[in-house]
VEXLOKOL-423823 format. One line per 3 residues: number of its first residue (from 1); for each residue x, z, y of C-alpha. Coordinates in steps of 0.1 Angstrom, whole numbers. Layout:
N
NUM	X Z Y  ...
***
This chain:
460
1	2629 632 1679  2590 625 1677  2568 652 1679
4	2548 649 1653  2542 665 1617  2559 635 1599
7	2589 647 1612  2610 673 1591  2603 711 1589
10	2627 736 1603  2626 772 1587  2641 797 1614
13	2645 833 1611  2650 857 1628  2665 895 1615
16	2659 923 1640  2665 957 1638  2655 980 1671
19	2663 947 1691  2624 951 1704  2640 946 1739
22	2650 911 1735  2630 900 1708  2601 887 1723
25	2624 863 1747  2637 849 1712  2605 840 1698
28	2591 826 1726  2624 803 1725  2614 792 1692
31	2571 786 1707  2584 765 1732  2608 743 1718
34	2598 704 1726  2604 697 1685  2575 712 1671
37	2576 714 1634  2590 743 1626  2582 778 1610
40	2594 806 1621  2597 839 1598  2602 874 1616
43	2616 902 1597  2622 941 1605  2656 954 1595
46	2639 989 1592  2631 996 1631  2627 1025 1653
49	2615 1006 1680  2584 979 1693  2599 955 1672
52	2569 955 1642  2547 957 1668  2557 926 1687
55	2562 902 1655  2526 912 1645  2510 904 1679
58	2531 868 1673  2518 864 1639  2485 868 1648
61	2485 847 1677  2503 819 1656  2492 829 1618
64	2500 791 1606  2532 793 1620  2547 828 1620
67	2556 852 1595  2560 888 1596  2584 907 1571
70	2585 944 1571  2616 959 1554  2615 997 1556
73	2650 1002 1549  2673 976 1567  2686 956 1540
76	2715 937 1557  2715 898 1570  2731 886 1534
79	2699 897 1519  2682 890 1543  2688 853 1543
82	2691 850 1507  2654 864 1506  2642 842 1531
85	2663 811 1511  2640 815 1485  2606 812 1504
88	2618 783 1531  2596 751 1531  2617 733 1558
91	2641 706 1550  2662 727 1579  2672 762 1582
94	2688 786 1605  2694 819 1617  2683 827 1656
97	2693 862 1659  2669 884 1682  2690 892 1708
100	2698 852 1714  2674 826 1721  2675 788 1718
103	2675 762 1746  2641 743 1745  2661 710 1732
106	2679 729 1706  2659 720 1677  2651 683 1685
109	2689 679 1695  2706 692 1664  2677 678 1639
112	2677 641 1653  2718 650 1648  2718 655 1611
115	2686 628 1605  2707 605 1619  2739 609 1600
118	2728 620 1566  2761 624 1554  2764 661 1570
121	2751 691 1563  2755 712 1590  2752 705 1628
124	2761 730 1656  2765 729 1696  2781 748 1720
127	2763 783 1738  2760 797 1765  2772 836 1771
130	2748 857 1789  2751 891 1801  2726 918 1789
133	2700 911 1814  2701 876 1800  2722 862 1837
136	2750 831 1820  2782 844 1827  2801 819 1810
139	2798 783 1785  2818 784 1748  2828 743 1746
142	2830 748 1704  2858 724 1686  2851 696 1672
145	2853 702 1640  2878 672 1617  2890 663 1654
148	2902 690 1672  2906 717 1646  2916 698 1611
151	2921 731 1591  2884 739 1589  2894 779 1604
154	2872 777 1633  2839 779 1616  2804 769 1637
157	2790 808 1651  2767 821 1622  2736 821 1642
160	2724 792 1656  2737 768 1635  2714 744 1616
163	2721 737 1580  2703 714 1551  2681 741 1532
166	2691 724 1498  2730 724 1505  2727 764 1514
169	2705 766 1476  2732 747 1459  2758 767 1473
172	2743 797 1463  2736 816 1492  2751 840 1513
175	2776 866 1496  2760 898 1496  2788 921 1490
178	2800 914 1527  2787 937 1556  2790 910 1589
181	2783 879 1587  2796 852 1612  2794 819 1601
184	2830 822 1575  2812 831 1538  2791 801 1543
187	2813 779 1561  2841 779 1535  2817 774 1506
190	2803 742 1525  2826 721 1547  2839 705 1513
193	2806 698 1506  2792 693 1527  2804 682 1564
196	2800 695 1598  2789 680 1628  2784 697 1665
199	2769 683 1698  2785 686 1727  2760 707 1750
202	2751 742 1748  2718 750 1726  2714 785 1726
205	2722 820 1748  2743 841 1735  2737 878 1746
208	2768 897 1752  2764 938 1745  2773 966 1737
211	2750 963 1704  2769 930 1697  2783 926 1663
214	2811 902 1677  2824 935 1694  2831 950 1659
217	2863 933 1659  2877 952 1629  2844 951 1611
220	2848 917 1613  2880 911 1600  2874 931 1565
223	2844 909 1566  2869 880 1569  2893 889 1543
226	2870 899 1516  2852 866 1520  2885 846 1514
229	2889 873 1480  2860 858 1473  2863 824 1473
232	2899 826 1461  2883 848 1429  2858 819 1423
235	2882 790 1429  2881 773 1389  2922 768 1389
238	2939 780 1357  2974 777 1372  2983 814 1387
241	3007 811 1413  3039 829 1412  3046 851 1445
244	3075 864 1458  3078 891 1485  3111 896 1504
247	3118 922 1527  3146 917 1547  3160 947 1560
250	3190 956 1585  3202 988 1587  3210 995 1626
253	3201 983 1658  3218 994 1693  3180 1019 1699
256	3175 1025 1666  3203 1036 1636  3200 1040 1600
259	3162 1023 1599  3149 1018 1565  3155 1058 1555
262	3137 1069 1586  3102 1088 1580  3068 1085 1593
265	3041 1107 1579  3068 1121 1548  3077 1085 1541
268	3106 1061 1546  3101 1027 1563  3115 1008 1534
271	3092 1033 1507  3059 1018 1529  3071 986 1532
274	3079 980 1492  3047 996 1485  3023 976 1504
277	3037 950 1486  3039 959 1453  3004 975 1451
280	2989 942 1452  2978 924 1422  2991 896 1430
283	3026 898 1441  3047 892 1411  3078 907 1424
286	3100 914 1453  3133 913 1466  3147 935 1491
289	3174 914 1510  3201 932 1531  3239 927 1538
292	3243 966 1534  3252 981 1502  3237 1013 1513
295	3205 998 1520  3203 985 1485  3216 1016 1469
298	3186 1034 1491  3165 1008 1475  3178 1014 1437
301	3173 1055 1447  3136 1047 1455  3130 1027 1422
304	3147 1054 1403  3131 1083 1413  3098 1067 1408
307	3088 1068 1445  3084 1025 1446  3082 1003 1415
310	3110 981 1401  3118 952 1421  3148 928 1430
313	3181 938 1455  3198 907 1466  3231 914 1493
316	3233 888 1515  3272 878 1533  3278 890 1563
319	3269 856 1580  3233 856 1574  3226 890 1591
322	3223 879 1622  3198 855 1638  3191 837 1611
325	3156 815 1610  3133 837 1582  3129 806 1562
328	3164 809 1554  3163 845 1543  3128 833 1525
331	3154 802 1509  3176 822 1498  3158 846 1481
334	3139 824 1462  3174 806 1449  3180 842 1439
337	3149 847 1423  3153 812 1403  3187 830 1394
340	3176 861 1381  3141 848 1362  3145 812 1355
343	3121 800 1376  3110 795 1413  3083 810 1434
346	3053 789 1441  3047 811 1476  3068 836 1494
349	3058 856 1515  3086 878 1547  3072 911 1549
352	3085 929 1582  3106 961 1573  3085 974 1605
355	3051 963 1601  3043 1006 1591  3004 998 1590
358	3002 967 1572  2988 971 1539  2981 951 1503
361	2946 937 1518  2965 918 1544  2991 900 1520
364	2962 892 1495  2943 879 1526  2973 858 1536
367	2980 844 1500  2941 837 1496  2940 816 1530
370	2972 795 1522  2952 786 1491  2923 782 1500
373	2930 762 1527  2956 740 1512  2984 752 1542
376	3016 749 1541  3022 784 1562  2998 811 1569
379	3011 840 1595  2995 870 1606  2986 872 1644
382	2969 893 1668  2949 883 1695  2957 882 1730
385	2933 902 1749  2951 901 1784  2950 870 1809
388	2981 853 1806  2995 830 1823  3020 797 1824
391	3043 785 1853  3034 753 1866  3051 733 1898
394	3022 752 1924  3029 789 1903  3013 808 1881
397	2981 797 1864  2957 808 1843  2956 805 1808
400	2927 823 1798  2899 831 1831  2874 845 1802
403	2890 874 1797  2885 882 1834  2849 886 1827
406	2856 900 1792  2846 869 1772  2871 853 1744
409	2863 816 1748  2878 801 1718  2896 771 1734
412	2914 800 1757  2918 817 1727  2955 828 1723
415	2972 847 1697  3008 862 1691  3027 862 1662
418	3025 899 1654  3056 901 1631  3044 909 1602
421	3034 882 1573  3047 851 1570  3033 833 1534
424	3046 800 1531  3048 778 1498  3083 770 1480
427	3079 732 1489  3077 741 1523  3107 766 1527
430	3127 733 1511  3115 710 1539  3136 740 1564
433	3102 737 1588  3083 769 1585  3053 763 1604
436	3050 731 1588  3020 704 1592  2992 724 1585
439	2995 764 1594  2970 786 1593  2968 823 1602
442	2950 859 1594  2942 880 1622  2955 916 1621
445	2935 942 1645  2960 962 1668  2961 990 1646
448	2972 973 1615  2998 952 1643  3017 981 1649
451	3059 974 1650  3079 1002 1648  3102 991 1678
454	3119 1025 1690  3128 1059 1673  3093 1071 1690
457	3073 1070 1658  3096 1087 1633  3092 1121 1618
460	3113 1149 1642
***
């Protein structure tokens, strides 16, 4: 890209809140890039620290360039970009966040990107992870985006990336009624908009922490799953899918008898697990599947004493009790269902009897991702935050060196089925093949993960 004031203007930003400490290495990153039309606005999320000191010695030095924002009360980065939407003169616009900063290309790379293939929206490249003293430890290689990863779940990091300024208008902004942000409330209100296109080289540092919002694991996945509520509230579809929750339960195992009566906290397994279904809005009904007649008479004694809400008991033969795929049990249920109301489901979902944490939030967020993004499965997982490894003919290797050095690159990413969710649509459950084509997942913290597995947990 030319450097010269024909070419288009890039509005950056960049939010900081006590991160005097690395703030001025980030501006500078911005002075010295070799693509130099760009303004650059500074605001302070209510600081404690040097940080309104240091953006006014900037804006001074630079006062056609640089503009300083003073919020006295931190306002959070929604707001803060929203506000900063409004007053943007570049064609460009993105976030640099004040404990990053940008390789010197970054701009001039990702702007000659998008000028060149007008079609997208939104460019991004791959980073570099640094340490807190700013040393690289490690390089994220991002997927591409359409190629690699087809189901649009891998959105571009939410700093860093450079987006059209009009698209972000037209799209309305960031949602303010989420509390982190990291690239997902914009990225599922663009890519069918607008496309995505990333550059293979790193463009930016990314400062690993303490401080780091990425180490907020669970503050980011409530982030996550009220962002899909969102979208899935806004979505303009009249038809309101019918949903179907089945629990399939067995009574004994050789460590563990009599299971769904056991109690943790005052409660039976089978009480939590029907209620964290049926407190959700949008499951229409459930069916408890078992081949024990006492199970289901436990089930009708729950109903009728008012401890659950009415729901559906289905006894299943003898045969199907053991080791039987769960879209079978998922089948079946929904040929019961057809049986009982006339109609089938449009999504079921398997609810483990001894998932005791999971909750209504995560089968909402697993109905809203299978229709938001058009899957045929969605399951819940959990993270694998060990090294692992995979036997190949010279022994063990490696799967996943980052987490050596405490860094979750995300093509070493792994995750485990965590037993707990499984939403699939009624089309798919016909085809007999689960995980069909196009799965998706939701990520469930450890907490929420949690599989009763042994007597341990229950009440003495």
């Amino acid at each position: 890209m030319k450097k010269n004031n024909t070419s288009p203007l890039v509005t950056i930003y960049i939010p900081s809140r006590n991160y005097s400490n690395y703030l001025e290495n980030s501006i500078n990153s911005v002075i010295n890039q070799t693509y130099i039309n760009w303004e650059l606005i500074i605001i302070d999320e209510g600081s404690v620290d040097k940080t309104s000191k240091i953006a006014k010695k900037f804006e001074k030095e630079n006062p056609d360039r640089i503009t300083f924002i003073k919020n006295i009360k931190p306002q959070g980065l929604q707001k803060v970009a929203n506000n900063i939407l409004k007053i943007a003169k570049g064609k460009y616009m993105m976030r640099l966040d004040a404990d990053d900063w940008l390789h010197e290309i970054a701009l001039d790379q990702m702007v000659q990107k998008l000028e060149k293939d007008s079609e997208y929206g939104i460019v991004y490249g791959n980073y570099f992870y640094t340490n807190e003293k700013g040393d690289v430890i490690g390089v994220e290689l991002r997927h591409n985006i359409g190629k690699e990863n087809q189901n649009s779940q891998l959105p571009p990091h939410g700093a860093c990336t450079l987006f059209k300024t009009d698209i972000l208008r037209s799209a309305g902004g960031y949602s303010e009624n989420v509390n982190a942000q990291d690239g997902w409330d914009l990225w599922y209100k663009l890519i069918k908009k607008s496309g995505a296109i990333n550059i293979d080289l790193p463009l930016f540092y990314y400062r690993q922490h303490n401080q780091s919002l990425s180490k907020d694991n669970t503050r980011l996945l409530k982030a996550r799953a009220k962002i899909f509520k969102e979208i899935r509230e806004k979505l303009k579809n009249n038809h309101k899918p019918k949903v179907l929750a089945v629990i399939p339960v067995k009574e004994s195992y050789p460590n563990m008898k009599n299971v769904p009566y056991q109690k943790i906290n005052g409660k039976s397994l089978l009480e939590i697990s029907i209620n964290s279904a049926l407190n959700s809005n949008q499951v229409n009904a459930l069916v408890v599947s078992s081949e024990s007649k006492t199970v289901l008479k436990f089930s009708e004694q729950l109903e009728s004493k008012k401890i659950v809400s009415s729901h559906y008991r289905y006894l299943r033969s003898s045969n199907e009790s053991n080791d039987i795929p769960i879209n079978d049990f998922l089948r079946s249920a929904g040929y019961f269902y057809e049986k009982e109301c006339g109609e089938y489901p449009d999504i079921l979902i398997y609810l483990s009897l001894h998932a005791i944490n999971r909750n209504k939030d995560h089968i909402e967020e697993a109905i809203n991702n299978l229709i938001i993004s058009e899957s045929e499965c969605v399951v819940s997982v959990q993270e694998e935050r060990e090294p692992m490894f995979n036997i190949t003919k010279s022994g063990l290797n490696l799967i996943n060196p980052g987490r050596f050095i405490d860094l979750s690159f995300e093509k070493e990413r792994l995750y485990r089925f965590n037993g707990s969710i499984i939403a699939s649509t009624w089309d798919n459950i016909l085809k007999n093949n689960l995980f069909g084509s196009k799965t998706s997942f939701i990520e469930m913290n450890h907490h929420d993960s949690i599989q009763v597995k042994d007597s341990s947990l229950f009440d003495k």
